[in-house]
C-alpha positions as protocol buffer text, in pm:
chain_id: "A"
residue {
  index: 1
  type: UNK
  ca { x: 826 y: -1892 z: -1643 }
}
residue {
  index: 2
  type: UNK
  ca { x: 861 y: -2045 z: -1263 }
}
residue {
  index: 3
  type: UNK
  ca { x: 1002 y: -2349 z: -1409 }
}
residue {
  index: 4
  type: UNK
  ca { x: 1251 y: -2127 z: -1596 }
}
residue {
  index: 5
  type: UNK
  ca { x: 1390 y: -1976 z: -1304 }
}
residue {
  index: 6
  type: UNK
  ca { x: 1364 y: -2281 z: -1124 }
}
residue {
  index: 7
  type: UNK
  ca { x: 1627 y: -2452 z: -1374 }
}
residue {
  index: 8
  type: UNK
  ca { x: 1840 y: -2179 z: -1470 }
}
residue {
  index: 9
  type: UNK
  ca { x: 1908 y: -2015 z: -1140 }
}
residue {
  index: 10
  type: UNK
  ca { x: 1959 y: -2261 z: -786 }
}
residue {
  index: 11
  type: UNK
  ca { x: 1860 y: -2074 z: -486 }
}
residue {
  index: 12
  type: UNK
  ca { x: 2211 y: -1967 z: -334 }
}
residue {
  index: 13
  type: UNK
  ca { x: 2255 y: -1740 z: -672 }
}
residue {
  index: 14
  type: UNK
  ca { x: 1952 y: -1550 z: -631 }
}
residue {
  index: 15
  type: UNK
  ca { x: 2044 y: -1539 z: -296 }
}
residue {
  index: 16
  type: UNK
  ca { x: 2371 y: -1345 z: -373 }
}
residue {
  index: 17
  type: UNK
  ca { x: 2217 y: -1142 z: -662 }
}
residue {
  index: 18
  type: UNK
  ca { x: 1953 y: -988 z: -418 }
}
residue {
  index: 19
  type: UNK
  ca { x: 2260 y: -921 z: -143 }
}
residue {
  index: 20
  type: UNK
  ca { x: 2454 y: -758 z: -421 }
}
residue {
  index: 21
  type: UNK
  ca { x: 2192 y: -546 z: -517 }
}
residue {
  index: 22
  type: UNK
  ca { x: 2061 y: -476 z: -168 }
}
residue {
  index: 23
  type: UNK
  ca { x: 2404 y: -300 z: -95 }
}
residue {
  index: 24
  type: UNK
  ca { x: 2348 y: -102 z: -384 }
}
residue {
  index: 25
  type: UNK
  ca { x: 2240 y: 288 z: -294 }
}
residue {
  index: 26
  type: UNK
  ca { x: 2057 y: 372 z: -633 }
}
residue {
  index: 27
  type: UNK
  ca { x: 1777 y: 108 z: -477 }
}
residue {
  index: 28
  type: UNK
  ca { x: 1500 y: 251 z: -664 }
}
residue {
  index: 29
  type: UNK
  ca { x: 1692 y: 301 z: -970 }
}
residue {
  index: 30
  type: UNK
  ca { x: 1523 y: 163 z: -1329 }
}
residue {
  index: 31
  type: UNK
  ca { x: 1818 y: -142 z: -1318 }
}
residue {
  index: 32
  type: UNK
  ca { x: 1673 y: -287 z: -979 }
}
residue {
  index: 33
  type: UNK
  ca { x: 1331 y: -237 z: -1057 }
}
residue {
  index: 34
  type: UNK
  ca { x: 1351 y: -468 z: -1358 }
}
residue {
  index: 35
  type: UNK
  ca { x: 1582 y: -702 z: -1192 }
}
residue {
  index: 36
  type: UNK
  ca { x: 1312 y: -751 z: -931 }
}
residue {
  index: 37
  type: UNK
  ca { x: 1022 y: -732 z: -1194 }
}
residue {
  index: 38
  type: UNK
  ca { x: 1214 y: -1034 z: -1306 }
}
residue {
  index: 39
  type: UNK
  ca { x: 1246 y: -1198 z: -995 }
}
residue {
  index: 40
  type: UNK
  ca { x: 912 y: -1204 z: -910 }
}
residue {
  index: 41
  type: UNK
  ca { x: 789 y: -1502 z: -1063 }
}
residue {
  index: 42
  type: UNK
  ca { x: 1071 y: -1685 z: -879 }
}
residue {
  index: 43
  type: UNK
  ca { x: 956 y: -1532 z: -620 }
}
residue {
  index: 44
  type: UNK
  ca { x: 627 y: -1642 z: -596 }
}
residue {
  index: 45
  type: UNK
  ca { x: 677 y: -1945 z: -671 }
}
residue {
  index: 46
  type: UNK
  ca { x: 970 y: -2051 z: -423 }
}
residue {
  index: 47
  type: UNK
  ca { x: 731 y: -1869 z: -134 }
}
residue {
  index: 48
  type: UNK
  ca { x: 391 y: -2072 z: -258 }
}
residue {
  index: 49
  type: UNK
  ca { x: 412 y: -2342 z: 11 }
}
residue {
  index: 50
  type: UNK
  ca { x: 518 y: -2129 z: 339 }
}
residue {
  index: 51
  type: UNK
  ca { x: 321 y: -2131 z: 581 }
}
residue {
  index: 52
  type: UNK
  ca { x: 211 y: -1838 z: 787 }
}
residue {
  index: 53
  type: UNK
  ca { x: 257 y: -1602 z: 523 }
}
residue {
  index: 54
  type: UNK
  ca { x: 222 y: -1233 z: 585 }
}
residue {
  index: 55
  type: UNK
  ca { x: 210 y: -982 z: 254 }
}
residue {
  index: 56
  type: UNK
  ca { x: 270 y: -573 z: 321 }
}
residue {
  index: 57
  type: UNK
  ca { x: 148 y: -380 z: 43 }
}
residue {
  index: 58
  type: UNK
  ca { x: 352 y: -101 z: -54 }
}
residue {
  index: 59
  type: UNK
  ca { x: 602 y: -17 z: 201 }
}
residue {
  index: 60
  type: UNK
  ca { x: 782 y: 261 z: 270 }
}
residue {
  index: 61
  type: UNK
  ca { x: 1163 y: 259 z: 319 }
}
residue {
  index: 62
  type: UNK
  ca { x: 1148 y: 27 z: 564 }
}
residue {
  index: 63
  type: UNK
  ca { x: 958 y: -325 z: 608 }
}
residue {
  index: 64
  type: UNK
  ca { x: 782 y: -506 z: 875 }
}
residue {
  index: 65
  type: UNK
  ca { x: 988 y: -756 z: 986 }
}
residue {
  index: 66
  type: UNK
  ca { x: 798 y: -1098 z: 901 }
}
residue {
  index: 67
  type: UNK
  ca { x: 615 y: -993 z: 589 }
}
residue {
  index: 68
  type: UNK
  ca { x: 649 y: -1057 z: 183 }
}
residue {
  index: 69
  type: UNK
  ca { x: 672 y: -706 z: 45 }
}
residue {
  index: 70
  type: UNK
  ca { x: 461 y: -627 z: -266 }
}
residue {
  index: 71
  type: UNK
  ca { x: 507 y: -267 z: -440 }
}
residue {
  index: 72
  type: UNK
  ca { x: 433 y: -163 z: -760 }
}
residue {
  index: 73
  type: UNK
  ca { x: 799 y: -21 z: -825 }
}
residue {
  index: 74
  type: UNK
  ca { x: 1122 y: -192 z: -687 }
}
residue {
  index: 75
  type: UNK
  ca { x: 1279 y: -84 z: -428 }
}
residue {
  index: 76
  type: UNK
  ca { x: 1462 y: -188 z: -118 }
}
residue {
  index: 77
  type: UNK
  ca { x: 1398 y: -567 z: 52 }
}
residue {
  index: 78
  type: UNK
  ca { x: 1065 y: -581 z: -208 }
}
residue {
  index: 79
  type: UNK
  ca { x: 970 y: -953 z: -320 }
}
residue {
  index: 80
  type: UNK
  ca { x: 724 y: -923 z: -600 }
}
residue {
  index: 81
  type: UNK
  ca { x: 717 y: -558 z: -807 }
}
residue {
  index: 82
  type: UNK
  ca { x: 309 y: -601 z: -867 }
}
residue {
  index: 83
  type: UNK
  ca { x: 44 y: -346 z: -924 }
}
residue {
  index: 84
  type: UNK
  ca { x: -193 y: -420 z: -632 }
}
residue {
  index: 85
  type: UNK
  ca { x: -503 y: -348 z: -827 }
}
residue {
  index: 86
  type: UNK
  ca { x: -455 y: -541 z: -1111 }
}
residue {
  index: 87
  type: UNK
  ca { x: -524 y: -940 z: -1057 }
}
residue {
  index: 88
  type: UNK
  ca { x: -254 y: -1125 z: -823 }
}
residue {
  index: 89
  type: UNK
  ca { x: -48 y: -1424 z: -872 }
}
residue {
  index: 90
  type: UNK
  ca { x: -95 y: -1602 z: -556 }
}
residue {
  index: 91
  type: UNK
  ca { x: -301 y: -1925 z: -502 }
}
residue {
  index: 92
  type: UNK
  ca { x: -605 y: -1863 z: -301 }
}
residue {
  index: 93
  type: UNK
  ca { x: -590 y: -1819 z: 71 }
}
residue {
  index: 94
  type: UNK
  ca { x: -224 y: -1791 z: 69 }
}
residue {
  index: 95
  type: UNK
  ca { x: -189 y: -1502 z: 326 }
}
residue {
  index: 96
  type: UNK
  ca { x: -257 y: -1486 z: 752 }
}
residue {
  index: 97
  type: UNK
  ca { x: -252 y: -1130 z: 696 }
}
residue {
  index: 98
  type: UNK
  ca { x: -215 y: -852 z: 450 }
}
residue {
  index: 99
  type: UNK
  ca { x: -110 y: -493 z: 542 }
}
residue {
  index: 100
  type: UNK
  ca { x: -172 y: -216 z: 367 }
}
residue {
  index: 101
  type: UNK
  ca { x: -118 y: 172 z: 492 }
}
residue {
  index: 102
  type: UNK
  ca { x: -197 y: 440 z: 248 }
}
residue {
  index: 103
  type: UNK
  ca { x: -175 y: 221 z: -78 }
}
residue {
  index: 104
  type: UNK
  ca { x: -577 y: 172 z: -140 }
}
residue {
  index: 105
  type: UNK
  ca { x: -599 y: 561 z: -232 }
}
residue {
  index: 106
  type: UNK
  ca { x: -370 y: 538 z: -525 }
}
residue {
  index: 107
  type: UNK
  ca { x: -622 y: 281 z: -670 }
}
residue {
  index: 108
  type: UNK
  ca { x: -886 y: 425 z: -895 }
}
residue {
  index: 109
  type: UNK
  ca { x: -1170 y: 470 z: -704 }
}
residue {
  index: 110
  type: UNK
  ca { x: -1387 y: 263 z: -965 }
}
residue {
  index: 111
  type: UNK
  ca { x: -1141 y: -8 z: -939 }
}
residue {
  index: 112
  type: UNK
  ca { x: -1147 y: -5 z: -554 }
}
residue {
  index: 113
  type: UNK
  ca { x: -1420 y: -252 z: -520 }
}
residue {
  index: 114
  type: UNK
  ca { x: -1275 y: -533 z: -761 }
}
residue {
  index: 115
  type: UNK
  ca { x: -907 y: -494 z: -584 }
}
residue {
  index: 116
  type: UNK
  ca { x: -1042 y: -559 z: -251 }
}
residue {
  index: 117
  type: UNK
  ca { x: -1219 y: -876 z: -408 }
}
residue {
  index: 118
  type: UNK
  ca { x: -877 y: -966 z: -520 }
}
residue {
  index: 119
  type: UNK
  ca { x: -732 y: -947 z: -198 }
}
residue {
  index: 120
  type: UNK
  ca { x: -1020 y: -1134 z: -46 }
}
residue {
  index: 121
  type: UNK
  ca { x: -916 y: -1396 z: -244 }
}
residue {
  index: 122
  type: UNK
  ca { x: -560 y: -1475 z: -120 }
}
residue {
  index: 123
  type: UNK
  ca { x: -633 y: -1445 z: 221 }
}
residue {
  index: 124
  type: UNK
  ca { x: -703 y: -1733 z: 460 }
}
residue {
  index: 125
  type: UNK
  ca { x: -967 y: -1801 z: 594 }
}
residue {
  index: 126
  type: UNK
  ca { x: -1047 y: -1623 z: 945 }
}
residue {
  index: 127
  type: UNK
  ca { x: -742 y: -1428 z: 787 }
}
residue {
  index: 128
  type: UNK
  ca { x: -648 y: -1035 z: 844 }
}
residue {
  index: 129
  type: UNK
  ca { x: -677 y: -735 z: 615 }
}
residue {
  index: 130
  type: UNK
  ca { x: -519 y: -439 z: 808 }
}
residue {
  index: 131
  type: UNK
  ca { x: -601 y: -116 z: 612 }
}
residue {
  index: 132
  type: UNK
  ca { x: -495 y: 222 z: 676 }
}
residue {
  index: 133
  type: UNK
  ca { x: -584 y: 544 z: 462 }
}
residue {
  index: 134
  type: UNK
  ca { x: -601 y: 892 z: 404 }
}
residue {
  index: 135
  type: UNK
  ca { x: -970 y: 964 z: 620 }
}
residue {
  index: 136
  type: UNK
  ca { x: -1194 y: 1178 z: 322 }
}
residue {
  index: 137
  type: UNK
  ca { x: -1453 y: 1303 z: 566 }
}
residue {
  index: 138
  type: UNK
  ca { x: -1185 y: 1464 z: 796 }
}
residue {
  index: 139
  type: UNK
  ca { x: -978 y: 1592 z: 488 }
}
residue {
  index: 140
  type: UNK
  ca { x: -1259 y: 1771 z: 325 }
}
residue {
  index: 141
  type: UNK
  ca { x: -1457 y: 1854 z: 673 }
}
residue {
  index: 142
  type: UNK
  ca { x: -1145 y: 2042 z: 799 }
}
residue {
  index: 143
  type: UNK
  ca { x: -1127 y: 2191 z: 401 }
}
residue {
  index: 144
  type: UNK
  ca { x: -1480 y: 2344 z: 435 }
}
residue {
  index: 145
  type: UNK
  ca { x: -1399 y: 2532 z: 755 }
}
residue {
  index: 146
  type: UNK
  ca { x: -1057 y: 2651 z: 698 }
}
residue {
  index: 147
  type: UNK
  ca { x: -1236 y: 2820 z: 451 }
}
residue {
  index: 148
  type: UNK
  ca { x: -1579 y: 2898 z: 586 }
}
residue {
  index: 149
  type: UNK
  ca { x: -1469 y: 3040 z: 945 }
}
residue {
  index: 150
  type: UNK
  ca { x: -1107 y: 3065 z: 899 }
}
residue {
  index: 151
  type: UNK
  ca { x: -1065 y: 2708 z: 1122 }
}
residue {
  index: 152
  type: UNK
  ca { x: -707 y: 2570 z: 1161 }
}
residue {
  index: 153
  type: UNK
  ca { x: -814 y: 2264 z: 1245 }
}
residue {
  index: 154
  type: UNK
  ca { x: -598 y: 2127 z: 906 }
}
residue {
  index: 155
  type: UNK
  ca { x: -284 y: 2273 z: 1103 }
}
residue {
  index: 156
  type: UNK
  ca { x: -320 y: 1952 z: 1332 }
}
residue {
  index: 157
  type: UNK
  ca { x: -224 y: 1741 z: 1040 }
}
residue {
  index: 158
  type: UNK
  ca { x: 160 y: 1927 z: 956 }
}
residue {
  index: 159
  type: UNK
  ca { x: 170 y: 1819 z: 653 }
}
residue {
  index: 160
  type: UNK
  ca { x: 249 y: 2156 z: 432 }
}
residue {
  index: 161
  type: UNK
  ca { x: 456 y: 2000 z: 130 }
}
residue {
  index: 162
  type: UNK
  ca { x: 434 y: 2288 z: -200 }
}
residue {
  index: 163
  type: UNK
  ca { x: 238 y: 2506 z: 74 }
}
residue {
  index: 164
  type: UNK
  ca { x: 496 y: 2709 z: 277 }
}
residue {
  index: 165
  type: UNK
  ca { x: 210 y: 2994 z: 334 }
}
residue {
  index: 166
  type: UNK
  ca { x: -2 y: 2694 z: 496 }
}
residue {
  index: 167
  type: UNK
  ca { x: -295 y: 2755 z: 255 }
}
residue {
  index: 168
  type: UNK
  ca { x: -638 y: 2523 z: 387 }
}
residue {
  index: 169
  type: UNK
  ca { x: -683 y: 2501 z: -39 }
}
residue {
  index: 170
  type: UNK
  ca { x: -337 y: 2405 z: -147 }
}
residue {
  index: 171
  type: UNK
  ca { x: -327 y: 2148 z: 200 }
}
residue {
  index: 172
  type: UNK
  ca { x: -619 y: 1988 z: 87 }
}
residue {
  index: 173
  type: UNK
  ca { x: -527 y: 1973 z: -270 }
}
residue {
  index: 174
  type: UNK
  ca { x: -217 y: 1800 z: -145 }
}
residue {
  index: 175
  type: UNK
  ca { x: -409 y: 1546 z: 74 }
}
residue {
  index: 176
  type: UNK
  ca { x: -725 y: 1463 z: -193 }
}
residue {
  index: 177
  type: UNK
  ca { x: -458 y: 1408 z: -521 }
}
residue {
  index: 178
  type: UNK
  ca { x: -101 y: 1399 z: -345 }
}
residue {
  index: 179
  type: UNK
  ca { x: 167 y: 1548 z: -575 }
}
residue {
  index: 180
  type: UNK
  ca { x: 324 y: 1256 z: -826 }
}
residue {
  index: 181
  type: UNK
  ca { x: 686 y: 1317 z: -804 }
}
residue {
  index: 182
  type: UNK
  ca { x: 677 y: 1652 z: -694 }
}
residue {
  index: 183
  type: UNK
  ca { x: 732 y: 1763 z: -1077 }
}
residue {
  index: 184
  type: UNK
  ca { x: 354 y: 1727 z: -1270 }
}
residue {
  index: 185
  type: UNK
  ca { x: 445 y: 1382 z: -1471 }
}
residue {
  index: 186
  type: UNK
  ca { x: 106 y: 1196 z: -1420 }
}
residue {
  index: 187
  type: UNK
  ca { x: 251 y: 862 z: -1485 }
}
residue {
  index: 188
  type: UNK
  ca { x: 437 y: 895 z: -1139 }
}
residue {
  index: 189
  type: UNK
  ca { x: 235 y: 637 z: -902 }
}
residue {
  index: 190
  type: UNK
  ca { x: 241 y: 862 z: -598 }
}
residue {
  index: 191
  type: UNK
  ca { x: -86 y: 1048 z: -730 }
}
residue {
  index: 192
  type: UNK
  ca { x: -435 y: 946 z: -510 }
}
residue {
  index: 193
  type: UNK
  ca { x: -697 y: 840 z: -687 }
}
residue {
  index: 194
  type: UNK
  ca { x: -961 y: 743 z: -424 }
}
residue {
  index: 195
  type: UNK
  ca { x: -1144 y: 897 z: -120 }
}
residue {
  index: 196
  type: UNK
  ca { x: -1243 y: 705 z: 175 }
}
residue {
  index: 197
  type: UNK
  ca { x: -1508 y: 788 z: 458 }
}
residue {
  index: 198
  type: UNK
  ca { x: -1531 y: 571 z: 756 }
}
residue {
  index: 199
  type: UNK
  ca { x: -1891 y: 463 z: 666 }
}
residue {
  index: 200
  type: UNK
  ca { x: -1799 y: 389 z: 289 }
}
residue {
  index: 201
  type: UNK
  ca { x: -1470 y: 154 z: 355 }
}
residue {
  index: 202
  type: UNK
  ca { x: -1656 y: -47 z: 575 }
}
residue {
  index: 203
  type: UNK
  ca { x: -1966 y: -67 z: 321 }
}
residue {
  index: 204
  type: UNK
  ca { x: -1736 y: -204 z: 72 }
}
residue {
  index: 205
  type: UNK
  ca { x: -1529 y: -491 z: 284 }
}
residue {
  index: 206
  type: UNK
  ca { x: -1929 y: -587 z: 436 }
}
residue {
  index: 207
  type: UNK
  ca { x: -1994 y: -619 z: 21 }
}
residue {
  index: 208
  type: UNK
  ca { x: -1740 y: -838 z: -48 }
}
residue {
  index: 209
  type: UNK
  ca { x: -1753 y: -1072 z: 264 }
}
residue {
  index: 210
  type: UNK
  ca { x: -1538 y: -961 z: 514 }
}
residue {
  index: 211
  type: UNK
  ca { x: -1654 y: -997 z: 876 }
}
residue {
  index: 212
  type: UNK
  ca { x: -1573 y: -872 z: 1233 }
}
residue {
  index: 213
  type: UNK
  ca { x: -1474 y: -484 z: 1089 }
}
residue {
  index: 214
  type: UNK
  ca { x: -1287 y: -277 z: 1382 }
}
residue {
  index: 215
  type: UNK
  ca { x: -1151 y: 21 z: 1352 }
}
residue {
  index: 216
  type: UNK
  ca { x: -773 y: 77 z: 1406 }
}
residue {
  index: 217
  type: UNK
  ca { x: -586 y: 321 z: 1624 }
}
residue {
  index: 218
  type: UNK
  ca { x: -230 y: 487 z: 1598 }
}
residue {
  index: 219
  type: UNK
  ca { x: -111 y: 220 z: 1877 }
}
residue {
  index: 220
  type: UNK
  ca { x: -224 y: -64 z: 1581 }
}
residue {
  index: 221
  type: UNK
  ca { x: -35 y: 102 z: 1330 }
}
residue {
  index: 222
  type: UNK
  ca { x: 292 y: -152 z: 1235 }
}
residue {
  index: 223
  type: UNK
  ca { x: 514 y: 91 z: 1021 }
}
residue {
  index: 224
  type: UNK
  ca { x: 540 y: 468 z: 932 }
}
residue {
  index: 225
  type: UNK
  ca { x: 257 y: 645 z: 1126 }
}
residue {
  index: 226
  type: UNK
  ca { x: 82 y: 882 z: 941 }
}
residue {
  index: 227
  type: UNK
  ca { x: -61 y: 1045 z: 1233 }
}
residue {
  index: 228
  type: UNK
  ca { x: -422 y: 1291 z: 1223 }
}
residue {
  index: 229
  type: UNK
  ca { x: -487 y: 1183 z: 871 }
}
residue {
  index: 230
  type: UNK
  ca { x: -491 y: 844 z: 971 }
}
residue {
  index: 231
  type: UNK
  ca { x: -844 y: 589 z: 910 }
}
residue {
  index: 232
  type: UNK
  ca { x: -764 y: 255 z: 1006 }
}
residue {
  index: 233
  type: UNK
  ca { x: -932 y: -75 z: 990 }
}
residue {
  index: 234
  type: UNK
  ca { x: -927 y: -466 z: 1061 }
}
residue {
  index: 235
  type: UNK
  ca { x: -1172 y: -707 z: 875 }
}
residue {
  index: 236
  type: UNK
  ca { x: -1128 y: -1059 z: 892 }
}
residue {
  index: 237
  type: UNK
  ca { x: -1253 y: -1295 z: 613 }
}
């Protein structure tokens, strides 16, 4: 499949194919998400030999400047459309760093384990897994005593999407499963799957190998802050 691309299509048309279709403003319409899905063993293969690589998983509308994008639907500037927990197709130790804010809670939570492994793997050496998440223990802590002694400690979070009455249940419920697109399909990617306490995360990257854990702060966030909800940390392999 590289080779195909390699022989059909020289680098300066792909170059104007992915211009043409950047300018487009349906950018996460079906069309561009299989022309990328296409793309993306090009892709990787035309990146393979770069040298201080840097991969963001899922971003938003906007990417850090610097980095490969990865996302599991196309979209805007993305470079490989990949499901981040299934196996990658990058060589070993291919990345410096790898990014990742609010991504790992879409994962199963069975599957969690296994896709971290796989990440492992393409990283460096001494390299960089930045992760940020949805933090469980503060989700469900603030949960129990909005409920228990009528706390508004959730209020710090102002996040009130489907709850205009502000409801500790339904705000919870929106932070533990997210809401799809907004209109019950389940096969939408947007729902969580996972739950993440402090303690556990850094259980699982000690499991696999990872080293030197630190936890992250809203001043080491490198895109779209997510604010009160925020858990954050750096391992390095």
């Amino acid at each position: 499949m590289k080779q195909f691309f390699k022989s059909i299509l020289p680098d300066s048309t792909l170059d104007i194919l992915r211009r043409i279709f950047k300018n487009f403003s349906f950018v996460t319409s079906p069309g561009l998400h299989n022309f990328q899905k296409i793309l993306t063993p090009f892709n990787v293969y035309k990146n393979r030999n770069k040298i201080n690589r840097k991969l963001e998983i899922g971003p938003g509308l906007e990417c850090l400047d610097g980095f490969e994008t990865m996302n599991i639907i196309g979209g805007k500037n993305i470079d490989y459309v990949i499901n981040a927990g299934k196996k990658l197709p990058f060589n070993d130790e291919s990345f410096e760093l790898i990014y990742a804010s609010h991504v790992l809670e879409h994962l199963p939570w069975y599957h969690v384990e296994d896709s971290l492994k796989e990440w492992f793997r393409v990283l460096k050496k001494n390299g960089a897994l930045e992760l940020f998440v949805p933090d469980g223990l503060k989700v469900c802590n603030a949960f129990v005593l909005g409920e228990t002694q009528n706390s508004n400690l959730f209020m710090q979070d102002d996040w009130y999407k489907f709850n205009s009455e502000k409801d500790p249940c339904v705000w919870a419920n929106g932070r533990i499963f997210s809401y799809g697109g907004g209109d019950g399909e389940r096969k939408n990617p947007n729902w969580h799957m996972s739950l993440f306490s402090e303690r556990y995360l850094n259980m699982l990257l000690l499991k696999i190998g990872f080293k030197n854990i630190e936890k992250l702060s809203s001043s080491d966030v490198r895109g779209h802050d997510h604010g009160w909800i925020n858990l954050g940390l750096r391992a390095i392999k």
